[in-house]
PLY file of the C-alpha trace (Angstrom):
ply
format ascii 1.0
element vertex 381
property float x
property float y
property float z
element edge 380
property int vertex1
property int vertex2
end_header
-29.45 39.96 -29.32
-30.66 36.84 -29.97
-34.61 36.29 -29.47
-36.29 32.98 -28.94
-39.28 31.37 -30.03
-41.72 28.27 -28.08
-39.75 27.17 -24.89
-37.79 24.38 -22.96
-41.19 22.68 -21.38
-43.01 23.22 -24.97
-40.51 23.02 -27.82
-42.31 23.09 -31.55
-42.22 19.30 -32.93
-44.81 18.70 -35.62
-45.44 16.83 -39.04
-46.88 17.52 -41.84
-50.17 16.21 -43.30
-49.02 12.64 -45.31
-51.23 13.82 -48.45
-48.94 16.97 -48.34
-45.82 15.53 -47.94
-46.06 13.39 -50.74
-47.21 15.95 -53.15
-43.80 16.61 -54.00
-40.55 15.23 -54.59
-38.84 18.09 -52.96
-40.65 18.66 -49.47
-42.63 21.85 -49.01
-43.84 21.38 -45.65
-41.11 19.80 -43.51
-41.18 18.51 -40.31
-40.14 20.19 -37.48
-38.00 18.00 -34.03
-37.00 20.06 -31.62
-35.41 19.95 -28.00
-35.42 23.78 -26.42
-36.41 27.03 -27.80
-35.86 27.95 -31.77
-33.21 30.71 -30.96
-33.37 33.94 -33.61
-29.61 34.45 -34.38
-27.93 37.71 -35.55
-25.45 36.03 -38.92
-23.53 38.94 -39.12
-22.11 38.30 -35.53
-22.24 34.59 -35.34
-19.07 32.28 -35.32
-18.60 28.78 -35.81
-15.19 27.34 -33.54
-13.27 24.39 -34.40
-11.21 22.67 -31.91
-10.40 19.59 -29.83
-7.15 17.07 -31.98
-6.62 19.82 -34.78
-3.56 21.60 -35.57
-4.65 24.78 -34.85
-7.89 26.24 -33.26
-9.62 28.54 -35.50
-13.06 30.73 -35.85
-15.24 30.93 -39.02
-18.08 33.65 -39.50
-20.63 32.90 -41.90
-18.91 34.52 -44.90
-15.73 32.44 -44.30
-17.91 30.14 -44.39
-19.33 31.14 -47.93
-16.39 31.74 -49.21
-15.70 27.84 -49.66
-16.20 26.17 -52.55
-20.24 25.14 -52.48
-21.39 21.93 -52.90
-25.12 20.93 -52.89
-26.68 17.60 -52.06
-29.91 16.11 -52.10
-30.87 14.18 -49.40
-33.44 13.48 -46.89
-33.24 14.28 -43.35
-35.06 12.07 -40.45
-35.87 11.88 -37.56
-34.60 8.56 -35.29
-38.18 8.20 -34.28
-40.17 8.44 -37.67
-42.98 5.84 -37.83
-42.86 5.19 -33.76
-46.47 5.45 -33.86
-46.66 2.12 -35.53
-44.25 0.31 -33.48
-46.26 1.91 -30.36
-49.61 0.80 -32.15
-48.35 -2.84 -33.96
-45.87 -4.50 -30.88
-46.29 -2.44 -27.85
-45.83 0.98 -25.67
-42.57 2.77 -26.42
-41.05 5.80 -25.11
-41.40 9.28 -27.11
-43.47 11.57 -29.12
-45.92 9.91 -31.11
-44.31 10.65 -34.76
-46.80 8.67 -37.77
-45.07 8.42 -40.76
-44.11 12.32 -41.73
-41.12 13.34 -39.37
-39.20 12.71 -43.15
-38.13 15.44 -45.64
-36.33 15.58 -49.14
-34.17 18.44 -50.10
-31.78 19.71 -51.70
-28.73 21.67 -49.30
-25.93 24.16 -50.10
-22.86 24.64 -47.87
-19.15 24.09 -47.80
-17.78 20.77 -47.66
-17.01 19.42 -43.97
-14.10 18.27 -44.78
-12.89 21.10 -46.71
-13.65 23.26 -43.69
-11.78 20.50 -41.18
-9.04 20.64 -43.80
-8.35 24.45 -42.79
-7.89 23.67 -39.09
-5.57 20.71 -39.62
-6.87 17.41 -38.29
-4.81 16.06 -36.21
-1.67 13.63 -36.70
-3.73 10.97 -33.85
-6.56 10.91 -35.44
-5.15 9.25 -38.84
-3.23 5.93 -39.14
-2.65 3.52 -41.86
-6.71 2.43 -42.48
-7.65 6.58 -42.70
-9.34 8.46 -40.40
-10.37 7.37 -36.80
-12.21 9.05 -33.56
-15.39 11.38 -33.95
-16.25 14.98 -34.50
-18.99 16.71 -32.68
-21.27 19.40 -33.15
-22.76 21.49 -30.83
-25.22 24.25 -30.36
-25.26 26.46 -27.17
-27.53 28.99 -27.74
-30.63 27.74 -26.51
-31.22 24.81 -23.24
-32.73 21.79 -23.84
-35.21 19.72 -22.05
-32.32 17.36 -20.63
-29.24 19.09 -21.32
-28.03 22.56 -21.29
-26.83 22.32 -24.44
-27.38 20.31 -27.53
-24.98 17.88 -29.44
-24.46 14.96 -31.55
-21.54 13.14 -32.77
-20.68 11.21 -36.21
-17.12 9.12 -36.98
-14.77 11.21 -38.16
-14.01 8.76 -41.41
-17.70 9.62 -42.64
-17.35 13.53 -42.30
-13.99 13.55 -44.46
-15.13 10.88 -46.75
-14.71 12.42 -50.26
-18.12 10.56 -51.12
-19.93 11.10 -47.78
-21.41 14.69 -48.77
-21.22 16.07 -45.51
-21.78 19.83 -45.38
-22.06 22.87 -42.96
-25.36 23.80 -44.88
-26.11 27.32 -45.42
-29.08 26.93 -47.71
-32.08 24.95 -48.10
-33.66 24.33 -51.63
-32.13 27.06 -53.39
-33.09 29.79 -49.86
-30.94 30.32 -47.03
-32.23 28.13 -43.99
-34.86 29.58 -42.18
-34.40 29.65 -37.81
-36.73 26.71 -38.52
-33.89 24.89 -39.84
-30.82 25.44 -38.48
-29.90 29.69 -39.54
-27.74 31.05 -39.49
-25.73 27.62 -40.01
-26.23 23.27 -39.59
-24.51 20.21 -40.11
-25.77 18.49 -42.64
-24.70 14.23 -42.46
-26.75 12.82 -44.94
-27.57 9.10 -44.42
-27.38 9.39 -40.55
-30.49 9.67 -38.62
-31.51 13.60 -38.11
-30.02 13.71 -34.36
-26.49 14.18 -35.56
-27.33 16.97 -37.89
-27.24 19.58 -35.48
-28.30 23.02 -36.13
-27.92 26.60 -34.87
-24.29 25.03 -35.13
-21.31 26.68 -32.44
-19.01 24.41 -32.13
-17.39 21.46 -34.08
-14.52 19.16 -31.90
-12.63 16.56 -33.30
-11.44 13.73 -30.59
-11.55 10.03 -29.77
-14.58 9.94 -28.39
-18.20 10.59 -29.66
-19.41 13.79 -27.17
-20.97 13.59 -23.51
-24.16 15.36 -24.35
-27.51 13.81 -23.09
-28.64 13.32 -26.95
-25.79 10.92 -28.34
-25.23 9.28 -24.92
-29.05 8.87 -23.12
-31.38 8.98 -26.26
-31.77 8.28 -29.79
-30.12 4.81 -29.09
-31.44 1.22 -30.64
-31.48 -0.76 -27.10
-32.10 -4.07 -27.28
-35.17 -6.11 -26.43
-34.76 -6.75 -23.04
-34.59 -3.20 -21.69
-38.30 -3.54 -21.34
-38.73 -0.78 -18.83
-37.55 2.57 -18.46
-35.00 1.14 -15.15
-34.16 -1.86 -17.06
-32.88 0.49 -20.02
-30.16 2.55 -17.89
-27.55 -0.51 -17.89
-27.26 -0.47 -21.63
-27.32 3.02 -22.01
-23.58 3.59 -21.59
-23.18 0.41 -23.58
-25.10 0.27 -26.67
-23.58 2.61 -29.31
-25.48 5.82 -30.66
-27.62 5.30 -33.33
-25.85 6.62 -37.22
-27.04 5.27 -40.37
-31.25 4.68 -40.65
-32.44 1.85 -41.80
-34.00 1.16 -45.45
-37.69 2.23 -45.11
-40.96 2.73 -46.98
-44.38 3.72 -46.37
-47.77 3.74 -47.65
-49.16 7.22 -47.52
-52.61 6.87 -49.39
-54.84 5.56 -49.23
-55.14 6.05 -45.32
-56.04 3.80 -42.74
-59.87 3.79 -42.14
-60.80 5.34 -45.46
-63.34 4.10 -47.88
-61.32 3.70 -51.17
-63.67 2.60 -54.55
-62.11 -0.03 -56.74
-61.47 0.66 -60.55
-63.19 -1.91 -62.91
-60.20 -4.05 -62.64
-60.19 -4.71 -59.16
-57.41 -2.35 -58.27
-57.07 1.08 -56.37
-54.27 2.98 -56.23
-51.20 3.26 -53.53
-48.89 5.54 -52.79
-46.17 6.29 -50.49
-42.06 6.92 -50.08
-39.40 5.19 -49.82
-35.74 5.79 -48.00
-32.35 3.73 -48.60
-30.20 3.12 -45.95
-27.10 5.00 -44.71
-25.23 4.83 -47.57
-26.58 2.46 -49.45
-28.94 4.51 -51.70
-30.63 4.75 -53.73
-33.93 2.87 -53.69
-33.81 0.50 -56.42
-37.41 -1.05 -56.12
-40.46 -0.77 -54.07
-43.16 -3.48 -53.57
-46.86 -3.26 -52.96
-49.16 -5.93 -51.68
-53.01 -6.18 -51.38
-53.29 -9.69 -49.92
-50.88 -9.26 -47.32
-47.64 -10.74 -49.27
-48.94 -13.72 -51.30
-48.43 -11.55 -54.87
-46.59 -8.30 -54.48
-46.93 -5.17 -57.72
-43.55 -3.09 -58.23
-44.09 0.64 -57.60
-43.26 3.02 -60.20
-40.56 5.09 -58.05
-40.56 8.85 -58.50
-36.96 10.52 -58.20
-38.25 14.17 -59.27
-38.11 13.56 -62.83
-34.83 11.47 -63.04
-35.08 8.76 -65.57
-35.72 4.78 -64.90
-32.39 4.43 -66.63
-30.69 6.43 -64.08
-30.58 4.04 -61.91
-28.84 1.68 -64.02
-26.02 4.25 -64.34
-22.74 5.32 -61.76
-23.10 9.03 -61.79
-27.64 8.91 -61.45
-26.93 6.53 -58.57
-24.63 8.83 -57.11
-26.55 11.51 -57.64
-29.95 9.76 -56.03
-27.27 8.16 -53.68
-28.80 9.98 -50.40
-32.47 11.04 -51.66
-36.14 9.55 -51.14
-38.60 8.25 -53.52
-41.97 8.53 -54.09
-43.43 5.44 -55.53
-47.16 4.65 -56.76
-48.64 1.46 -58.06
-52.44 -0.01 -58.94
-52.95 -2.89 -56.48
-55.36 -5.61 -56.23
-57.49 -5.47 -53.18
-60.46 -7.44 -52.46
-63.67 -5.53 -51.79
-64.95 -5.58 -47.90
-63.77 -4.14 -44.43
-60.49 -4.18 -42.51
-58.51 -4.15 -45.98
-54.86 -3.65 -45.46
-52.32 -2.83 -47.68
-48.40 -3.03 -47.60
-45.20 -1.83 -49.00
-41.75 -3.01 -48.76
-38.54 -1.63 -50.31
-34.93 -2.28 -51.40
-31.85 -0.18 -51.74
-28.81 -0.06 -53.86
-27.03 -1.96 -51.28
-29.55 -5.20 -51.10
-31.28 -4.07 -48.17
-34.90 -4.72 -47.26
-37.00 -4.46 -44.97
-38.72 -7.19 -42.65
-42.27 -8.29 -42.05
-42.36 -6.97 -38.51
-39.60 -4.87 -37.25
-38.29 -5.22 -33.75
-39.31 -3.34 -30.96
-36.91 -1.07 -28.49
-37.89 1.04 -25.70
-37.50 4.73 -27.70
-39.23 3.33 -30.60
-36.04 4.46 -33.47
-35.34 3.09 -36.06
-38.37 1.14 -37.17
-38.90 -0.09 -40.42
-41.07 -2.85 -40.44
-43.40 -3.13 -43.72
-45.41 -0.03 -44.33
-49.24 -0.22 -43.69
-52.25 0.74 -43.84
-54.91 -0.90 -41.74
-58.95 -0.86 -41.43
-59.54 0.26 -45.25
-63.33 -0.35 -46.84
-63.04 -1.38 -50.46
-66.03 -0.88 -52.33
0 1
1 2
2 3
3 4
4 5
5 6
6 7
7 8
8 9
9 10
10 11
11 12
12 13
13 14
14 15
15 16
16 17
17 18
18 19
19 20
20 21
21 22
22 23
23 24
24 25
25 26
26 27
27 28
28 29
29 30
30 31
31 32
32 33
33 34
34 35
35 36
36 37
37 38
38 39
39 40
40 41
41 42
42 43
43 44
44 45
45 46
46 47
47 48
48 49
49 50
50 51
51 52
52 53
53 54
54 55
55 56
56 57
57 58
58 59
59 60
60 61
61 62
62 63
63 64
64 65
65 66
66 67
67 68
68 69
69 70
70 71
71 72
72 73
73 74
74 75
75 76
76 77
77 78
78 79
79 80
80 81
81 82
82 83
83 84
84 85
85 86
86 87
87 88
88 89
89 90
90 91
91 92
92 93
93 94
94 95
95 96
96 97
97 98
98 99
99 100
100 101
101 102
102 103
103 104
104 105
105 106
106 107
107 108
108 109
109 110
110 111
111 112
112 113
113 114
114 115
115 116
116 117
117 118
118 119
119 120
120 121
121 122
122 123
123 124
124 125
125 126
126 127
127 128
128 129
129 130
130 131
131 132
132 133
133 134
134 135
135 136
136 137
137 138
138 139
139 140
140 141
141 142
142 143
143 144
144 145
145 146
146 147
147 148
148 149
149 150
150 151
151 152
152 153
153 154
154 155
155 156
156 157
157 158
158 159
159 160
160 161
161 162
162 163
163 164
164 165
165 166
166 167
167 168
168 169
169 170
170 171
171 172
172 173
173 174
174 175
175 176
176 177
177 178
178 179
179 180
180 181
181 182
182 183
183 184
184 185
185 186
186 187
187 188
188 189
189 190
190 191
191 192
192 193
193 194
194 195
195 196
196 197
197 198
198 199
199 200
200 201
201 202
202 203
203 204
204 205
205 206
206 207
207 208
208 209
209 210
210 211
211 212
212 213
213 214
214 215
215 216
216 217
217 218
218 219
219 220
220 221
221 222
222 223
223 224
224 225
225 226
226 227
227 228
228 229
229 230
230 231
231 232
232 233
233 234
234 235
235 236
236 237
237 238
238 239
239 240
240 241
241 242
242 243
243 244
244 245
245 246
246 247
247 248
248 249
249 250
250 251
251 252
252 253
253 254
254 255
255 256
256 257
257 258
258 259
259 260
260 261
261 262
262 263
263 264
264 265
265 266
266 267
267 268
268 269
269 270
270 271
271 272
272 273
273 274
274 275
275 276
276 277
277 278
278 279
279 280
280 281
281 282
282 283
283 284
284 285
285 286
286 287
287 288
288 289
289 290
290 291
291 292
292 293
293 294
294 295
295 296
296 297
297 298
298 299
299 300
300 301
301 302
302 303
303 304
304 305
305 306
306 307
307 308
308 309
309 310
310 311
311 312
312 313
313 314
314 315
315 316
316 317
317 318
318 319
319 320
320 321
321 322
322 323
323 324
324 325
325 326
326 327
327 328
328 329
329 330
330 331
331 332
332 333
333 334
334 335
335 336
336 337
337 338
338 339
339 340
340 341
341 342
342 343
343 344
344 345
345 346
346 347
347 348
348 349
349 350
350 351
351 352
352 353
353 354
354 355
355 356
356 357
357 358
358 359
359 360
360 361
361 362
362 363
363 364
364 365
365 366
366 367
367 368
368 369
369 370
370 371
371 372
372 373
373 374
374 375
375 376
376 377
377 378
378 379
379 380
């Protein structure tokens, strides 16, 4: 019988302490985003069904499942709505818990392959033409309600789950442990690059078909509207236009010093910075990071922290693949001038040449941002 944990009205969403999560490379303390209950599930019993365009319908229990071939990634998970506290706090109101900069983790995952898994229930002749692969495949968990659905689900294209590079997994294990009920036990996708949303956990069901599914979470929420949806009414027109949200956005964040501390300058002027720093979708890794005292005039490059990987791996095929999906954490002396309201800020790039702007742009759910990190109202003495 499966027993449940915090509730529909109250589900358990929390971050950790910045200080703590940036004390290691691999996360410790991760966050926690939920929707409903954390349901307790019994593994021995518990099936995972594929269906919808395949060639045949077909059950796996969680040993099927382990007897794939494992494959283990590292890569961060994160949430759609990390940092919305700053877009709340720097442009205006948004729409949605109040996430700082921590609803991030980095770690490494052990499952079977997606694809390989797909593979055994025959994707369908429909959903493959000339280019590859085309429609979506879902994931969904029914064993506890949500706070606007009965169910949750998510949706990713169906090229990007077979992708022989993508890395998607049904993950099994977390940093070297099987997943806790925290995270997803007995059984989660696992899409890295893609905001958290899609990676569903407590997974049931997985459905290929042309369309992306009708759940509440990939058709009502965790969308990038634009602009002009300015109020809550304005925003249901473009809901059932504007496409659910998939690969995040290059980001980066100063962790420490933070805002409204008293930091002491070293002899040469400088204090020390530091944060982490996420490539985009699949665009990793992070290839520099960029730290300002005197808000952009002269910028210092970060010495980037990829859990003891070399400099040089960067420079090579097989480190970037490896780094392809992770985080860094990146630290650097910066010049700051002594006196109140000191601010300090932190850009980054990825493999792929993206960077991130000045000021972001605001939307009414407050995902996706990834304007400059900050931190504001510092005394320098």
């Amino acid at each position: 019988m499966t027993t449940y944990e915090y509730t529909v009205e109250e589900p358990l969403n929390r971050e950790p302490p910045i200080d703590e999560l940036l004390s290691s490379f691999i996360t410790k303390n991760e966050y926690d985003r939920n929707h409903g209950p954390i349901p307790h599930i019994n593994a021995a019993t518990h099936t995972v069904q594929i269906d919808g365009l395949v060639n045949r319908k077909i059950f796996f229990t969680i040993d099927d499942l382990r007897s794939f071939p494992q494959h283990e990634v590292l890569a961060v998970l994160q949430c759609a709505g990390n940092r919305r506290h700053s877009m709340r706090t720097l442009i205006k109101e948004v729409k949605g818990l109040d996430w700082a900069d921590g609803a991030v983790m980095n770690c490494t995952w052990r499952g079977p392959r997606l694809r390989d898994v797909l593979a055994e229930a025959g994707v369908a002749d429909s959903l493959v033409d000339e280019k590859g692969y085309k429609g979506w495949v879902s994931f969904a968990c029914y064993e506890t309600p949500c706070e606007d659905d009965s169910w949750y689900g998510g949706s990713v294209p169906l090229a990007r789950a077979m992708d022989e590079d993508g890395d998607c997994i049904l993950a099994l294990e977390m940093n070297g442990a099987p997943l806790t009920p925290y995270r997803g036990f007995p059984v989660r996708a696992l899409i890295p690059g893609i905001a958290g949303a899609r990676s569903v956990k407590w997974l049931n069901l997985i459905t290929l078909s042309t369309t992306d599914c009708a759940n509440f979470y990939q058709q009502h929420d965790y969308k990038i509207l634009p602009p002009e949806a300015r109020t809550w009414e304005e925003a249901e027109k473009y809901w059932p236009t504007v496409p659910a949200m998939m690969d995040m956005p290059v980001n980066s964040v100063v962790g420490l010093p933070e805002s409204g501390s008293t930091v002491v300058r070293a002899a040469d002027g400088t204090i020390e910075a530091r944060g982490y720093a996420v490539p985009a979708g699949v665009c990793g890794p992070v290839m520099k990071a960029e730290v300002t005292g005197d808000g952009g005039q002269t910028w210092v490059e970060a010495e980037l922290d990829f859990g003891g990987a070399e400099k040089d791996d960067l420079k090579t095929v097989e480190g970037r693949r490896r780094l392809r999906w992770a985080w860094c954490l990146w630290s650097a002396r910066v010049k700051v001038e002594p006196g109140e309201g000191r601010q300090v800020f932190c850009r980054a790039v990825d493999w792929g040449g993206n960077s991130q702007d000045k000021d972001g742009q605001w939307n009414i759910r407050g995902v996706g941002f990834n304007a400059w990190g900050q931190v504001k109202d510092l005394t320098i003495v």
